[in-house]
N, C-alpha and C positions, 0 to 999 in steps of 0.2 A: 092373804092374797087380795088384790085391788082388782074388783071389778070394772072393766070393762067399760061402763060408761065413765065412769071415774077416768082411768086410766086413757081415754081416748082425752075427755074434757085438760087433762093433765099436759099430754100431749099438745093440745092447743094452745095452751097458758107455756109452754118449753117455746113454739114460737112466736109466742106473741116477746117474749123474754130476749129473745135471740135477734128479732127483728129490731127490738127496745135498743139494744146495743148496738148495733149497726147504724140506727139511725142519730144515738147522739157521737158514734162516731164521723157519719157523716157532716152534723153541727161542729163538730171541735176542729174537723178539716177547714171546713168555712170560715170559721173563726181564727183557725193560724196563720191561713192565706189571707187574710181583711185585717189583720194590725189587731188581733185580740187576742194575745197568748196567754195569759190567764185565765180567759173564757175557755179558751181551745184548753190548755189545760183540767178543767175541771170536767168540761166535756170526756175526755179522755178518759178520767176517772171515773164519771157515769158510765159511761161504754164497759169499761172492765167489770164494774160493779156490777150491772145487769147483765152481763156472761156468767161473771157468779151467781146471779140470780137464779138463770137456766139454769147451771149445772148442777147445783142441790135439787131441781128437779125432776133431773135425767135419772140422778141416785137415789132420788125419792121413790120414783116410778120404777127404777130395775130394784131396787131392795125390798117392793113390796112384790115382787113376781110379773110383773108386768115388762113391758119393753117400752122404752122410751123413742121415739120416732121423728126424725129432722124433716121436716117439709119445705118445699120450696116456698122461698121469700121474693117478696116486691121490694126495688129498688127503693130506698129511702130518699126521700128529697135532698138535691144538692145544694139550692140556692135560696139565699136569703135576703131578705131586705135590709135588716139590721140587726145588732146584736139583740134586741127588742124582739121582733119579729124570733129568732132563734127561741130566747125563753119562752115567750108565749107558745111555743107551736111544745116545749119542752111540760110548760104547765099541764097543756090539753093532754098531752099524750100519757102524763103522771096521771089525768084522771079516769082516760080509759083506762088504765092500767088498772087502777083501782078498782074499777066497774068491772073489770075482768076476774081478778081478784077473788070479789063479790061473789059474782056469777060463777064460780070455781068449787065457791066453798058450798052456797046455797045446792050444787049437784052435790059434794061430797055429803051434805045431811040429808037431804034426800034420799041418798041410798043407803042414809047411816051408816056411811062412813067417817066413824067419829075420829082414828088416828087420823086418816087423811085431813078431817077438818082443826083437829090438833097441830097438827104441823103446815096448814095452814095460815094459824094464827102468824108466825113468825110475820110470813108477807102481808097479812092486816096491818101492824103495826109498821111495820117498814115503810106500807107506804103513806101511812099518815104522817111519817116524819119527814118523806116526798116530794109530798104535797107540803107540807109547810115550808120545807128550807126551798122549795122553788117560787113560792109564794112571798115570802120572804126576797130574794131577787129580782122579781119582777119587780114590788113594791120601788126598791130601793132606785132599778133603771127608769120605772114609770115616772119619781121623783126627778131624776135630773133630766131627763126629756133627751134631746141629741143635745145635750152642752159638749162638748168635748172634754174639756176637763172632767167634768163628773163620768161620761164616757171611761176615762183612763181609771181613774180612782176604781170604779167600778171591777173592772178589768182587775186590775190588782188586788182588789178584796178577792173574786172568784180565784187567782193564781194561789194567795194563802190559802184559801180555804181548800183547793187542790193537794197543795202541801203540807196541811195540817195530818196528823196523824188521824188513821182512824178507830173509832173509839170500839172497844169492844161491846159486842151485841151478843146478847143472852141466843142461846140457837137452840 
């Protein structure tokens, strides 16, 4: 049975998950409307990815007796400066996430809740690989600066990298 502060802190972390996707949904909209279908693509796949994020932890939270609980969200930003400005704001948000994360697990030991902090590892790991593939990105956009050309290349590496299959992960 999941205690209570657990299961509230859980809860939390289900919207912060849920807002996560929403809001790189509202990045891949910006970017399909702005001439970056690739970006908007990969966006897209963030967005779905972090809906499955929440949902393992809707199931996480009702299979351990607990009740999982949708709370109302804030509108995620529409508008951007550039595909630049998108990742950067996509970096920051990968590291709250992680700081959330963090702050997730350190309650689950806390109340020694050691499955809980067992199946939290999954999302430790997840999001150190997050944080690198968007680190990774930015690098490469901070490199070509607004060239345009590099612009498009750009762009088209994020559309493969949307269409690349995804790799299975140990769960």
């Amino acid at each position: 049975m999941i205690k209570k502060t657990v299961e509230s802190a859980m809860n939390e972390q289900i919207k912060r998950e849920e807002f996560s996707s929403r809001l790189y949904l509202s990045m891949a909209i910006w970017c399909e409307v702005n001439g970056y279908p690739g970006a908007a693509s990969f966006l897209f796949r963030q967005a779905d990815e972090e809906r499955m994020h929440q949902l393992k932890l809707v199931h996480y939270v009702n299979d351990r007796g607990g009740k999982a609980v949708l709370m109302a969200l804030t509108a995620p930003e529409t508008h951007f400066d550039s595909l630049s400005h998108v990742f950067k704001q996509v970096m920051e948000h990968e590291q709250y996430i992680t700081a959330s994360i963090n702050d997730l697990f350190e309650v689950a030991m806390n109340e020694k809740d050691y499955t809980t902090g067992n199946f939290l590892q999954w999302y430790i790991n997840e999001q150190i690989e997050e944080e690198k593939t968007m680190s990774t990105i930015l690098d490469k956009i901070n490199l070509i600066g607004n060239e345009h050309g590099g612009l498009f290349h750009i762009d088209k590496e994020l559309g493969l990298m949307a269409a690349a299959p995804v790799e299975a992960k140990a769960e």
